[in-house]
C-alpha positions as CSV (number, residue, x, y, z in Angstrom):
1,X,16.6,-19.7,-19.4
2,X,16.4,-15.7,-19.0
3,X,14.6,-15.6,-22.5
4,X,12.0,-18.3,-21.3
5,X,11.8,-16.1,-17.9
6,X,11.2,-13.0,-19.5
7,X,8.7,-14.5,-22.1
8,X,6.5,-16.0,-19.3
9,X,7.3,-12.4,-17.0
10,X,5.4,-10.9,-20.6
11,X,2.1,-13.0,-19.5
12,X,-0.8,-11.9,-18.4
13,X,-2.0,-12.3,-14.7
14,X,-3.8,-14.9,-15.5
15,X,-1.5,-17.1,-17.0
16,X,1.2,-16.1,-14.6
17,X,-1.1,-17.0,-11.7
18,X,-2.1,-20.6,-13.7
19,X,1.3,-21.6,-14.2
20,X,2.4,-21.3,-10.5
21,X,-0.9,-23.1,-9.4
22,X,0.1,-25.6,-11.8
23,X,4.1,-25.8,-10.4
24,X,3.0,-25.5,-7.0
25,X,0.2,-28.6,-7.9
26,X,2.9,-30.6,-9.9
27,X,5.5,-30.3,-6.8
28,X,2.6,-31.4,-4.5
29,X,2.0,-34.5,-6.5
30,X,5.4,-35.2,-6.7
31,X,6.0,-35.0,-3.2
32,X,3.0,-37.2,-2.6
33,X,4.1,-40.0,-5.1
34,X,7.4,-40.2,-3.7
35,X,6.2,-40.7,-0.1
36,X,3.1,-43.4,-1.2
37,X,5.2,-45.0,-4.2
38,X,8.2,-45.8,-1.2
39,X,6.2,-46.3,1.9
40,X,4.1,-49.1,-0.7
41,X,7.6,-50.4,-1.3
42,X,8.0,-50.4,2.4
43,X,4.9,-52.0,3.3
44,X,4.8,-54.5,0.9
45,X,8.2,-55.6,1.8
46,X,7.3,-55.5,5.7
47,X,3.8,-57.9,4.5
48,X,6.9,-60.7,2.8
49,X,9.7,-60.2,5.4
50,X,6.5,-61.3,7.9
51,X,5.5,-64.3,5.4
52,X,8.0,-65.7,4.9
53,X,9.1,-65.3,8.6
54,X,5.7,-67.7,9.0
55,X,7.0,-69.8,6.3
56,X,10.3,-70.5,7.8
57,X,9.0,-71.0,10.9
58,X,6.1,-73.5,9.4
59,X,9.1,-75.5,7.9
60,X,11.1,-75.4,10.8
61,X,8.4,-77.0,12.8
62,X,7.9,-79.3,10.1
63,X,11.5,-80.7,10.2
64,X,11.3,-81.0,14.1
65,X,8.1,-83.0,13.8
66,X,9.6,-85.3,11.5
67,X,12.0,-86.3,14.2
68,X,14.6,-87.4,11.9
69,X,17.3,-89.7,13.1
70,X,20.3,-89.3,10.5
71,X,21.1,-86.2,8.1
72,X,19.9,-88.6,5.0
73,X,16.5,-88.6,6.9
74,X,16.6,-85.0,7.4
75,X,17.4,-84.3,4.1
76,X,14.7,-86.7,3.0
77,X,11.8,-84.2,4.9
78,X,13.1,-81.3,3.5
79,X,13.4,-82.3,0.0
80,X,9.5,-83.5,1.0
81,X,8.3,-80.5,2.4
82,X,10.0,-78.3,0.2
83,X,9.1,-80.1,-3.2
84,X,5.2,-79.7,-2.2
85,X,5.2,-76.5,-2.9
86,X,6.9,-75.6,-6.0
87,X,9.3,-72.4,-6.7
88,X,8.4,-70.0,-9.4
89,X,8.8,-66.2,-10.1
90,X,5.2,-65.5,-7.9
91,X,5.6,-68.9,-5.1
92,X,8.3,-69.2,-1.8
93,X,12.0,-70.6,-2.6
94,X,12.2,-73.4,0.6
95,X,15.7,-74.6,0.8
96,X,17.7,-76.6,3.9
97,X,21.1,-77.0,4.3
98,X,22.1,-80.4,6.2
99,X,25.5,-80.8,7.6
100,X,26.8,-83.7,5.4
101,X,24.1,-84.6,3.1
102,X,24.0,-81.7,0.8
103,X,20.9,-79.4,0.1
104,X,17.4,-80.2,0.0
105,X,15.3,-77.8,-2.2
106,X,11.8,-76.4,-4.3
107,X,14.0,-75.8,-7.2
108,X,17.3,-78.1,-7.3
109,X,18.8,-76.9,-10.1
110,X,19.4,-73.3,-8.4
111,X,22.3,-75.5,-6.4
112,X,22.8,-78.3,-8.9
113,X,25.7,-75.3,-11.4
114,X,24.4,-77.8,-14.6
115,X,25.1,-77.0,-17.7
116,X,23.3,-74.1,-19.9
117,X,19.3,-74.4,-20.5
118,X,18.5,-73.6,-23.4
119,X,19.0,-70.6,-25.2
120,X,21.6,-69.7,-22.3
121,X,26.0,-69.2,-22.8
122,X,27.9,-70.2,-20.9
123,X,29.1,-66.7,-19.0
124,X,25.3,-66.6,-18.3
125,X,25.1,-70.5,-16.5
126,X,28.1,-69.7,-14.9
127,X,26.9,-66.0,-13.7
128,X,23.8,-67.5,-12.9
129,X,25.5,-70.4,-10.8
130,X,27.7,-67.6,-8.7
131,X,24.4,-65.6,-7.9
132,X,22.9,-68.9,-6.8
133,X,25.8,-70.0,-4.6
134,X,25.3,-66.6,-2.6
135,X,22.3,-68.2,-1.4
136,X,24.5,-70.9,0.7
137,X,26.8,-68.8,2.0
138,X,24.6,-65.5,3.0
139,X,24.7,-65.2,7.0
140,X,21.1,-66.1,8.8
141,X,18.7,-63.3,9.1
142,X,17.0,-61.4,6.0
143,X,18.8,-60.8,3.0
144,X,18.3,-59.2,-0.6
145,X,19.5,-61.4,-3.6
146,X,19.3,-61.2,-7.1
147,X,18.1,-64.3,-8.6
148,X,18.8,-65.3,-12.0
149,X,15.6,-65.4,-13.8
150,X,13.6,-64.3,-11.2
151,X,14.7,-60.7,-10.3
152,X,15.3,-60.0,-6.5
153,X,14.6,-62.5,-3.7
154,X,13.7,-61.8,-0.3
155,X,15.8,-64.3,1.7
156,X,15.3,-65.6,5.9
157,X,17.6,-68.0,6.8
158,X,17.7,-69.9,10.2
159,X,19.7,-72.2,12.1
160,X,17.4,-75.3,13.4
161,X,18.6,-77.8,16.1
162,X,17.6,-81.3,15.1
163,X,17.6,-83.6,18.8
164,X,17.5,-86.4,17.1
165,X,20.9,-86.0,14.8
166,X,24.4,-86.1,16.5
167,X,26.1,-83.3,17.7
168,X,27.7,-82.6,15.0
169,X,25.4,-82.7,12.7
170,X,21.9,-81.2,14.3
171,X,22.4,-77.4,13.3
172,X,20.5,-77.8,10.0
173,X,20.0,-74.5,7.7
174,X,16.4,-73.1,6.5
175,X,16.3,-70.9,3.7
176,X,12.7,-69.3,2.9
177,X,12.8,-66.6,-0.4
178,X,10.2,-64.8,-1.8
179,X,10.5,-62.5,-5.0
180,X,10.0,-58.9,-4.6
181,X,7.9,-58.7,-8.2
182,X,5.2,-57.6,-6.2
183,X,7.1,-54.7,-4.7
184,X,7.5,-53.6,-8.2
185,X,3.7,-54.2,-9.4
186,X,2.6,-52.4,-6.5
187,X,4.6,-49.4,-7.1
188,X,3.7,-49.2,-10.6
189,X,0.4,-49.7,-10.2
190,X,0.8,-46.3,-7.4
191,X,2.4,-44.8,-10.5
192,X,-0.2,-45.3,-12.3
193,X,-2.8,-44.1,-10.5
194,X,-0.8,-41.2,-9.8
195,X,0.0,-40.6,-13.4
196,X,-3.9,-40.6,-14.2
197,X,-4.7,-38.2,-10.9
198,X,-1.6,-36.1,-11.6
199,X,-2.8,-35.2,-15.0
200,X,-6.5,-34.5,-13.9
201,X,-5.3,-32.7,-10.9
202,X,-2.8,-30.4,-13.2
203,X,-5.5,-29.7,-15.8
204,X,-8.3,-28.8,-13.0
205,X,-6.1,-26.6,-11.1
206,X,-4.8,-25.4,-14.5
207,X,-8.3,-24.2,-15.3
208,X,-9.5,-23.4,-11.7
209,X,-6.5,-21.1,-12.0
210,X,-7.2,-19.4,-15.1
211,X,-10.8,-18.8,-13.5
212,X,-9.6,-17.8,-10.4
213,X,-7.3,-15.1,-11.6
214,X,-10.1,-14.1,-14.0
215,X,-12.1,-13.1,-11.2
216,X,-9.3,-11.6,-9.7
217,X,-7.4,-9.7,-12.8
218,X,-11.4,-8.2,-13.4
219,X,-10.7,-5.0,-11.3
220,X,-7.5,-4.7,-12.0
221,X,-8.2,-4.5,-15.6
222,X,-10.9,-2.1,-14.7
223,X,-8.4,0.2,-12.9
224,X,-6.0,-0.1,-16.0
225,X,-8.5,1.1,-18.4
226,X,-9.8,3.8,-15.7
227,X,-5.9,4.5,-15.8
228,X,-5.5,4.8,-19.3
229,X,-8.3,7.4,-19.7
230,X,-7.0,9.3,-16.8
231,X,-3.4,9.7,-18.5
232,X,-5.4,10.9,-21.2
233,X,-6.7,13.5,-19.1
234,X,-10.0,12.4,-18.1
235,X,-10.4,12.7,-14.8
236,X,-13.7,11.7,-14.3
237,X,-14.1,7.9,-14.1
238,X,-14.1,5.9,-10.6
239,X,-13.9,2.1,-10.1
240,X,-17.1,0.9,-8.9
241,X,-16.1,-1.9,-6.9
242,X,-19.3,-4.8,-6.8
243,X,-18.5,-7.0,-3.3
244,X,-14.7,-7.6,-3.8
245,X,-12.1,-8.6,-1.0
246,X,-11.3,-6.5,1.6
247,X,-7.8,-6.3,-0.7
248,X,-9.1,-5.1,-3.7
249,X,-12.0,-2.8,-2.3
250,X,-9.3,-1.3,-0.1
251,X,-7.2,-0.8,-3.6
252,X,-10.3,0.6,-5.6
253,X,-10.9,3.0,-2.5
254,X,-7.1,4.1,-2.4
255,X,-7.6,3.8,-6.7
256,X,-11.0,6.6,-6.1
257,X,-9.3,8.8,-3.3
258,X,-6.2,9.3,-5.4
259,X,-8.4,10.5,-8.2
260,X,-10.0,12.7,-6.1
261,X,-7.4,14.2,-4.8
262,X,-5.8,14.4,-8.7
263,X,-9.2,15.9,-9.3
264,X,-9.4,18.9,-6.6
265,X,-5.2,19.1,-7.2
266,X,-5.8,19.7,-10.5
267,X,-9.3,22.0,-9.9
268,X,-6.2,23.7,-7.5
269,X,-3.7,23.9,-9.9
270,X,-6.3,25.4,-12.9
271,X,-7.7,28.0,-10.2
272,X,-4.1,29.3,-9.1
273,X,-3.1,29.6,-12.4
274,X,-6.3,31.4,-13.3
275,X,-6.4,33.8,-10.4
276,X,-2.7,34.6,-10.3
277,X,-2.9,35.5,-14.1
278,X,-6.1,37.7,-13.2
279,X,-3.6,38.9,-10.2
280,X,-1.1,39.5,-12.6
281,X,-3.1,41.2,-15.6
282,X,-4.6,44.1,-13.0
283,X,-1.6,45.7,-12.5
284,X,0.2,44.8,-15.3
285,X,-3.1,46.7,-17.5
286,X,-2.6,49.8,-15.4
287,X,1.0,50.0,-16.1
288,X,0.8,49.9,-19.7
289,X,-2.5,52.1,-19.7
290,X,-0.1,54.8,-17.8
291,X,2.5,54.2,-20.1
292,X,0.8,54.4,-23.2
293,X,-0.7,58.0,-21.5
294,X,2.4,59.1,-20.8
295,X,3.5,58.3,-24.1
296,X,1.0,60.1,-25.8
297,X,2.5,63.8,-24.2
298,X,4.6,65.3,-26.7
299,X,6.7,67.2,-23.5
300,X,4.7,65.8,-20.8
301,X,4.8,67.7,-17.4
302,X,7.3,67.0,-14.4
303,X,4.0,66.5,-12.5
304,X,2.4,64.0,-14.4
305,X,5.8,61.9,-15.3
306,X,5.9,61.7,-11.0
307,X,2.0,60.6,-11.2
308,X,3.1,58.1,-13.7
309,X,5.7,56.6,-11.7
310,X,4.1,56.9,-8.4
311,X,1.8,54.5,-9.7
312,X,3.9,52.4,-11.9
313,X,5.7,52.2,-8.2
314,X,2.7,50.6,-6.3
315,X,1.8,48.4,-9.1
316,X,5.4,47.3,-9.4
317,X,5.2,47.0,-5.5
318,X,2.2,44.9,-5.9
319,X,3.4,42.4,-8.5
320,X,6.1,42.0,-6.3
321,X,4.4,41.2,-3.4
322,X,2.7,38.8,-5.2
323,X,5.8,36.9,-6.6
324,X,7.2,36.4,-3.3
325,X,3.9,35.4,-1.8
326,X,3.6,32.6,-4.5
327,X,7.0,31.1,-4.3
328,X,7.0,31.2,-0.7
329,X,3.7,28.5,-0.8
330,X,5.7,26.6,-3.3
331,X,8.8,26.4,-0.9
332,X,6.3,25.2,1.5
333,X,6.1,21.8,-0.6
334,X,9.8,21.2,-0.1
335,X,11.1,19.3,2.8
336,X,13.8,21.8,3.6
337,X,11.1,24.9,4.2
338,X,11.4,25.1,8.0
339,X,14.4,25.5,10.3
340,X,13.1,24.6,13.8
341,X,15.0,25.4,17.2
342,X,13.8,26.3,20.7
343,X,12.1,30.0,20.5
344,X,11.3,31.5,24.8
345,X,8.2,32.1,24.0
346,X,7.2,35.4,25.7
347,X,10.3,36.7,24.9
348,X,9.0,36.0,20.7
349,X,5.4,37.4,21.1
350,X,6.6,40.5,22.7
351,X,9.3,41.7,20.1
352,X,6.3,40.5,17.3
353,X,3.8,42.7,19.0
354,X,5.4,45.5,19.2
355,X,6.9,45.3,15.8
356,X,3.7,44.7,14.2
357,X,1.5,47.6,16.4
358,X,4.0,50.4,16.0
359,X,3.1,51.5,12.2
360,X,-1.3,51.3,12.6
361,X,-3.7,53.0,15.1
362,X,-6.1,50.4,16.8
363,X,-7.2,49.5,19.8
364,X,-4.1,46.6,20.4
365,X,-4.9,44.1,23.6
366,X,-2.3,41.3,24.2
367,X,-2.9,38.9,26.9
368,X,0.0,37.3,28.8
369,X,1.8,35.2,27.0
370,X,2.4,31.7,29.2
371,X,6.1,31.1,29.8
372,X,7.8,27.8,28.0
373,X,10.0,27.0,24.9
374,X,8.5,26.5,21.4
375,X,10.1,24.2,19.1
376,X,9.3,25.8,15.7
377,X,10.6,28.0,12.9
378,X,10.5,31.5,14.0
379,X,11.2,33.6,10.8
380,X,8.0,31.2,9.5
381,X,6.1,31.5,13.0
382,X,6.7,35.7,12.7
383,X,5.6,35.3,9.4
384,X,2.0,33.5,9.6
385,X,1.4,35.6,13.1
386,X,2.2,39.3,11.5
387,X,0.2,38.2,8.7
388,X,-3.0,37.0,11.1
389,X,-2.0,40.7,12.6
390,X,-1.9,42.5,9.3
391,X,-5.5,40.9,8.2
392,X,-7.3,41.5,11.6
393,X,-5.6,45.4,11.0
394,X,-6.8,45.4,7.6
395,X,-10.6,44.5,8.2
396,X,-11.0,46.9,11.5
397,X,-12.2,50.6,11.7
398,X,-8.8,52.8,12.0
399,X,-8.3,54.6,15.4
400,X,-10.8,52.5,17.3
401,X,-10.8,49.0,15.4
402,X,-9.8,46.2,18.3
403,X,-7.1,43.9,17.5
404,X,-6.8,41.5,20.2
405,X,-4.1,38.5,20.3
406,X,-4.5,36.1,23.0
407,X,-1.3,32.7,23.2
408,X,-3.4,29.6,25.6
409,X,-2.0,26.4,26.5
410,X,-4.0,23.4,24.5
411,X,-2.6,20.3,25.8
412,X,-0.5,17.7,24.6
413,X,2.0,20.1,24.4
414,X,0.4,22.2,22.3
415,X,0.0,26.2,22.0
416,X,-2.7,27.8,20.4
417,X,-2.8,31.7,18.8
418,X,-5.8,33.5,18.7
419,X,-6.0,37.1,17.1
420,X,-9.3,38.4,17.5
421,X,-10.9,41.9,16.0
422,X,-14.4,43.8,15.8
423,X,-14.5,44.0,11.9
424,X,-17.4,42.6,9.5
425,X,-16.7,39.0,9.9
426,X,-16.4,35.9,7.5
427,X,-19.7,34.9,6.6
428,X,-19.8,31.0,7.9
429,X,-19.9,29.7,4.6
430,X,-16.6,31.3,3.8
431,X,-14.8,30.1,6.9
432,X,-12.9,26.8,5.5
433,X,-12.0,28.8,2.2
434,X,-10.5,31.8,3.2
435,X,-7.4,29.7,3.7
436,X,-7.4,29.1,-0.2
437,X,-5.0,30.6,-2.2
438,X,-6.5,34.2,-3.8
439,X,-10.1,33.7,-2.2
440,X,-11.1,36.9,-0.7
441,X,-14.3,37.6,1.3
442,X,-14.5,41.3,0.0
443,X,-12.4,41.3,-3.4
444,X,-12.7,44.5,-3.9
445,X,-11.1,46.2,-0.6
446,X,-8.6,43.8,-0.2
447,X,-7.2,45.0,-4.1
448,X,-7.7,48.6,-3.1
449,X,-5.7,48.0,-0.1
450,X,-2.9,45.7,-1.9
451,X,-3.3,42.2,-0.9
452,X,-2.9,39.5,-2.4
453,X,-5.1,37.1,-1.3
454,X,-2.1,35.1,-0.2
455,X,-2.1,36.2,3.2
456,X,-4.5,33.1,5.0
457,X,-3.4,30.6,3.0
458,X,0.4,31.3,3.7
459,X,-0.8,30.8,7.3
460,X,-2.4,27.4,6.7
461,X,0.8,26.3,4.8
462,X,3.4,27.3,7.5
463,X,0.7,25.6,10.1
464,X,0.9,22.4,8.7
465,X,4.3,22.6,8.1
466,X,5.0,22.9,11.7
467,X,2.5,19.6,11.8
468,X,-0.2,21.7,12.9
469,X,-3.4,23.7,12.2
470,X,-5.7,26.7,11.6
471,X,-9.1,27.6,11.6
472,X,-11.1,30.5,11.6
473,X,-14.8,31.6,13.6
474,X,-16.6,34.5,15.3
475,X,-14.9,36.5,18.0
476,X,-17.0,37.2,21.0
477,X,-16.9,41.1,19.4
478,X,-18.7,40.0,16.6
479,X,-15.9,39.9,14.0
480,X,-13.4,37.7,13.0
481,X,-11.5,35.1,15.3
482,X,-8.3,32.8,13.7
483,X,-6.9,30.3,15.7
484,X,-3.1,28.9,15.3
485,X,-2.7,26.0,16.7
486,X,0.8,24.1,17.5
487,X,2.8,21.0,18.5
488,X,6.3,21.3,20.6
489,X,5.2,23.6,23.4
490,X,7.4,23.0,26.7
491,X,6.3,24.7,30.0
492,X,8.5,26.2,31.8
493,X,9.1,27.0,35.6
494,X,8.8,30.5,37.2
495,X,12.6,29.9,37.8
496,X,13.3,29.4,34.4
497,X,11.5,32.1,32.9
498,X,13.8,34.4,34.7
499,X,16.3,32.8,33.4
500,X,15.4,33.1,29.9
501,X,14.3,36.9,30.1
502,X,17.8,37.6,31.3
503,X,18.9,36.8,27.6
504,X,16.3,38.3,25.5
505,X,16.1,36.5,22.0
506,X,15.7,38.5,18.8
507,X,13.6,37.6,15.5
């Protein structure tokens, strides 16, 4: 049974789909031939138990109207009535059992126990004779009997008062039988018929399956070969999807958008590689350049072995820099990357601030900071805002540049971060990419001042991982404005912003 299941689990669609049309068709049938093969059994047997409760009564009324005035003369107008219409395997057994003078019937030698017809032992006469004599002593009302011969018989018997006999004698019993043969040709003709439809009915839906789950498998097929080239690594087919179901254009559409986003993952993954290896080569180059100068000295200088490994420093510094920048983005991809708790707000933005303003001359503005409790990670939350700090520092004139940082309430408990300056700007074009990894706006100052290009799009990582988001525009100075926008803000009261300043909370 398990190799038959796993051969037909090896099938197509197609044929998978046919063969449970086909058992689901089958079971139907079946189901239906049972209920019209009994309830003809049923109704044909309701159709004799009402003729031959006509018959009876006809032969009742018959003996009545004869009037007879001894059981001999009763007897005498059954055996009449009864031998008029002859038994056989397709006519009505009449029989009548008077009191005293023995039965009257349409086929005596049922009651007669004779010897053996023809053909016939003994033990059959005498089985024969035992089945009969049931027939005389079966209780009034219908009865099933099987008649020797004949098959079963449909019996009615009824008591009929005769005025005209004595007391004793006037309870004459009616017998009326009809075989059940046509129960039996009725059903088989049902089965048949049902035979005949049954095997049309199995070998249309058989095919109307096969079509069915042609037209069905068609896309399917379509996304497997699709499939096929893409684990081969071409990335550039899409299903084209031609007036489907809404369940199959909604699976080619999930089928294209998962390409896609294979596609620009991919585009991603080729670009980081590429632009951290370029990251990676620049100071790697100067530090063999230096050392390969330094090696070149026969008794180089003091001074220029400290020029060598001043810079050797910085570049060191700068690959460094770079390392940790790149596995903190791929931490962000892992589900354990950010430890929320409750952070007093003011309390957080204060310490940052003047952590981040101490070391760089510019003209610093913070606004005031609205009191509540942040539900966020703050090592992650210092992280993104010192770099938004750093870059706004970075991309401003020293001594008079204007970093400004402004914290607003955005609704649904929401806070939004805004660090404004006066610098150059990001050309509008540039806006949504500056939060890719290594894109810079002015590559060549951000290298001579030691980014990474890592800075932004460390920002949009931690922002999303606190559910958020970030965006960059124009500040109303004319530079550049980045907004960090949260979930899990909490107001608080006057009251319990004293509270919390009582108990200052460190970074």
């Amino acid at each position: 049974m398990r190799s038959l299941l796993d051969r037909l689990s090896s099938l197509g669609l197609r044929w998978r789909l046919a063969g449970w049309v086909t058992v689901v068709v089958l079971v139907c049938i079946g189901i239906a031939f049972l209920a019209v093969y009994r309830g003809t059994g049923t109704q044909v047997r309701r159709q004799i138990d009402t003729e031959i409760a006509g018959d009876a009564s006809e032969f009742a009324h018959n003996l009545v109207l004869a009037d007879p005035r001894s059981p001999k003369q009763a007897t005498e107008a059954a055996t009449r009535y009864a031998r008029d219409q002859p038994f056989s395997a397709n006519s009505t057994l009449l029989f009548a059992i008077v009191p005293g003078a023995g039965t009257s019937a349409n086929s005596p030698e049922l009651f007669q126990g004779g010897p053996p017809d023809d053909g016939e032992t003994v033990a059959e006469q005498d089985q024969e004779n035992r089945l009969a004599a049931r027939l005389l002593t079966v209780g009034d009302g219908y009865s099933t009997l099987p008649l020797p011969d004949v098959g079963n018989l449909r019996v009615l018997k009824r008591t009929v008062r005769l005025s005209g006999l004595s007391k004793l004698d006037r309870r004459v019993v009616i017998g009326v039988g009809e075989p059940l043969a046509g129960i039996a040709r009725a059903q088989r003709g049902v089965a048949r018929a049902f035979i005949l439809a049954g095997i049309l009915a199995l070998v249309s839906a058989l095919l109307g399956a096969l079509l069915i789950g042609a037209r069905m498998s068609r896309p399917l097929r379509r996304m497997a070969a699709v499939a096929a080239r893409v684990d081969a690594g071409d990335l550039a087919p899409r299903i084209h999807q031609n007036g489907h179901g809404n369940e199959i254009r909604v699976l080619t559409d999930a089928f294209n958008h998962m390409l896609d986003r294979l596609t620009e993952a991919f585009a991603g993954q080729r670009a980081f590689v590429a632009d951290a290896s370029h990251e990676l080569r620049t100071p790697l180059t100067v530090i063999r350049g230096q050392l390969e100068v330094l090696a070149a000295q026969a008794n180089p200088s003091g001074d220029e072995v400290r020029r060598v490994e001043h810079l050797l420093q910085a570049e060191i510094a700068r690959i460094s820099r770079l390392v940790d920048d790149m596995l903190l983005l791929a931490k962000t991809e892992q589900g354990e990357f950010l430890r929320t708790r409750p952070i007093d707000l003011p309390a957080f933005v204060d310490e940052l601030w003047d952590a981040s303003t101490l070391l760089v001359k510019r003209r610093f503005q913070l606004d005031p900071v609205p009191p509540g409790t942040l539900l966020a990670d703050p090592d992650r939350l210092a992280q993104a805002l010192r770099n938004l700090l750093t870059n706004a520092t970075e991309h401003t004139a020293p001594e008079h540049g204007l970093v400004l940082m402004r914290v607003q309430c955005a609704g649904n408990d929401r806070i939004r971060f805004i660090v404004e300056d006066d610098g150059p700007g990001i050309p509008p074009d540039q806006r949504e990419r500056v939060f890719d990894r290594f894109h810079r706006t002015d590559s060549a100052r951000d290298r001579a001042s030691g980014g990474t290009g890592l800075g932004l799009a460390i920002v949009d990582a931690i922002a999303k991982a606190h559910s958020g988001r970030v965006r960059a525009g124009q500040s109303r100075e004319g530079g550049t404005r980045i907004e960090l926008e949260l979930p899990g803000f909490s107001v608080a009261s006057a009251r319990e912003h004293k509270a919390e300043l009582a108990e200052p909370q460190a970074l």
